[in-house]
C-alpha positions in Angstrom: 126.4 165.9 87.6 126.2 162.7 89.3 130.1 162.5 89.0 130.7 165.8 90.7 128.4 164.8 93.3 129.8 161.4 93.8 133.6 163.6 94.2 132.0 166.4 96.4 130.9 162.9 99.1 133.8 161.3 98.7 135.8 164.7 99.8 134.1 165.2 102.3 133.9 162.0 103.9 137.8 162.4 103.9 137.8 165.2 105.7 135.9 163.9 108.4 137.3 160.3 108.3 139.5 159.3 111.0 140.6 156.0 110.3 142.9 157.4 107.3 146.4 158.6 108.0 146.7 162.2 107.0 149.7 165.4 106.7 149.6 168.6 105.6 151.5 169.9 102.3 153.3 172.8 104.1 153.8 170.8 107.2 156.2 170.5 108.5 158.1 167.4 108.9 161.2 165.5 107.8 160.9 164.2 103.5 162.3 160.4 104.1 159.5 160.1 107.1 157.9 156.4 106.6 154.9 156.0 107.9 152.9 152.7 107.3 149.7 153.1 105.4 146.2 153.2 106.8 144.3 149.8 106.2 140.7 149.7 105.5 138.4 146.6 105.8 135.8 146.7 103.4 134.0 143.7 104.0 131.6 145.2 106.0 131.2 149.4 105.2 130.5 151.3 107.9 131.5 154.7 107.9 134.8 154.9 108.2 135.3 152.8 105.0 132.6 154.5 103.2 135.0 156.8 102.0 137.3 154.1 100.4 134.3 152.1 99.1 132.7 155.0 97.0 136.3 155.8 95.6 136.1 151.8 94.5 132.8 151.4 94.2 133.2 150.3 90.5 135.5 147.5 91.5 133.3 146.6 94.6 130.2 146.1 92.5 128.5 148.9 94.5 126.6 151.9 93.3 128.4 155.3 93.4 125.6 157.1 95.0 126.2 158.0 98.8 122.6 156.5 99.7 123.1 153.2 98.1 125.7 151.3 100.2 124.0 151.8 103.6 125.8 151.2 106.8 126.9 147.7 107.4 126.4 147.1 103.6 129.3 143.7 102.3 130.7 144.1 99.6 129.5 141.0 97.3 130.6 138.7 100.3 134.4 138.7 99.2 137.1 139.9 101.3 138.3 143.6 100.2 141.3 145.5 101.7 142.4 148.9 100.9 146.0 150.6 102.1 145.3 154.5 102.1 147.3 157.5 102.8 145.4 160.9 102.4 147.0 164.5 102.7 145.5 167.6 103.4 146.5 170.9 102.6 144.2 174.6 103.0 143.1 174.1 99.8 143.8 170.5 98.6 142.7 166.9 99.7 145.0 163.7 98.2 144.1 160.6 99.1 145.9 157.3 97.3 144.4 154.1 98.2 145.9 150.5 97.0 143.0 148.3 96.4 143.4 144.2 97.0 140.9 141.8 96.8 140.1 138.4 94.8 140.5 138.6 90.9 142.3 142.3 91.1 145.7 141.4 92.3 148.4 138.9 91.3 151.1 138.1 93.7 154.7 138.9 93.7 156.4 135.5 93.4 159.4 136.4 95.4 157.2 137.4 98.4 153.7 135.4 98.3 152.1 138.1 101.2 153.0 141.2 98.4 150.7 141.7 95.6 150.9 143.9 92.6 146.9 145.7 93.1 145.2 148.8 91.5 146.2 151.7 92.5 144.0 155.2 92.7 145.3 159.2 93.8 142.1 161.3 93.8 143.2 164.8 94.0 140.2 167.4 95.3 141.4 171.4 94.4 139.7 174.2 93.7 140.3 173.7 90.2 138.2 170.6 90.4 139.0 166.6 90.5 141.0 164.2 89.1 141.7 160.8 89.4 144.8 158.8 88.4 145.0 155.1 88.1 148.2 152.8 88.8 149.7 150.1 90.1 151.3 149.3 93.2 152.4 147.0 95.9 149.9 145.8 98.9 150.6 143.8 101.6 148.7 141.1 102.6 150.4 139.8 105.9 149.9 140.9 109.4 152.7 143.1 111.0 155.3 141.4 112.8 158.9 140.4 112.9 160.6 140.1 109.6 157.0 140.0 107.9 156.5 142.3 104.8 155.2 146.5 105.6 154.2 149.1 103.1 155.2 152.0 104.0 154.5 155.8 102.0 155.9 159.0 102.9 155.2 162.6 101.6 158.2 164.6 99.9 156.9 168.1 100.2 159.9 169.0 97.8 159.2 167.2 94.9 155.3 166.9 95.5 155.1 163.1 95.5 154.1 160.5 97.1 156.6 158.0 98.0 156.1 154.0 98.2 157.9 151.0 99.5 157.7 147.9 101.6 160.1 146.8 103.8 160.6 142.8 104.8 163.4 141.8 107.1 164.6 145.3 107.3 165.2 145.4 103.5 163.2 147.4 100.7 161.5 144.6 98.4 162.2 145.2 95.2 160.0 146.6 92.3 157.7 147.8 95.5 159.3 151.6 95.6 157.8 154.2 93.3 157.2 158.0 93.5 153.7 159.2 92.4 153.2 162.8 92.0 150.3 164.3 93.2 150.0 166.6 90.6 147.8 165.6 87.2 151.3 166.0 85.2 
């Protein structure tokens, strides 16, 4: 029970979150449209973050419970960052977040700001909630010049979500993936 009730907060904190970039499914816009993810300090949880922090909680070291991590809660003092994308349809909510902090990353050693971090897609349906777990790149460098950006896109067609980063106009290598937001 606590599970559901844990999924039913974090749903609808993203739906009334504004600090998360978000598109419909049957929008429509172009399928190679980049955007650069949405990035989430959670150092100190407020609550635009408490979204990201109770879909991390277990890697934060916080409780799941929605009353628990109070406004202006920190997160065991450490510096956490989370790169989010979340798409909204009628009757779905996707949200895919790329968690970095100390101890959960390692770093790419062809690009020092681009770590390889956990990766989660929670998916909220009328057929319930899932959660997937993966990999992926985050970047760790301010935007700028030639400096490293991760960038995700929505292809409508094939119902995934597409990721890359970009550094001096090129795409950086073992940083591009497709995850589909179905549970397939």
């Amino acid at each position: 029970m606590r599970h559901w009730l844990l999924m039913f907060a974090l749903a609808m904190g993203m739906l009334g979150t504004a600090s998360t970039t978000s598109m419909a499914e049957n929008e429509p816009h172009p399928a190679k449209a980049w955007r650069p993810l949405t990035m989430v300090d959670l150092r100190l949880v407020g609550p635009n973050q408490m979204p990201t922090a109770r879909l991390w909680h277990d890697r934060l070291g916080i409780s799941s419970r929605s009353k628990s991590a109070p406004l202006g809660a920190t997160i065991g003092g450490q510096a956490a960052m989370a790169a989010n994308l979340v798409i909204r349809s009628p009757e779905t909510v996707v949200m895919l977040s790329i968690l970095q902090f100390e101890g959960a990353c390692e770093r790419r050693p062809v690009a020092p700001q681009i770590w390889i971090c956990p990766m989660r897609l929670v998916r909220f349906d009328p057929q319930g909630t899932t959660i997937r777990e993966g990999k992926a790149c985050f970047v760790a460098a301010s935007a700028g010049g030639a400096a490293p950006r991760a960038y995700a896109s929505y292809d409508p067609g094939s119902r995934a979500i597409r990721l890359g980063v970009v550094a001096g106009g090129e795409a950086v290598e073992g940083c591009s993936q497709s995850v589909p937001v179905r549970g397939e």
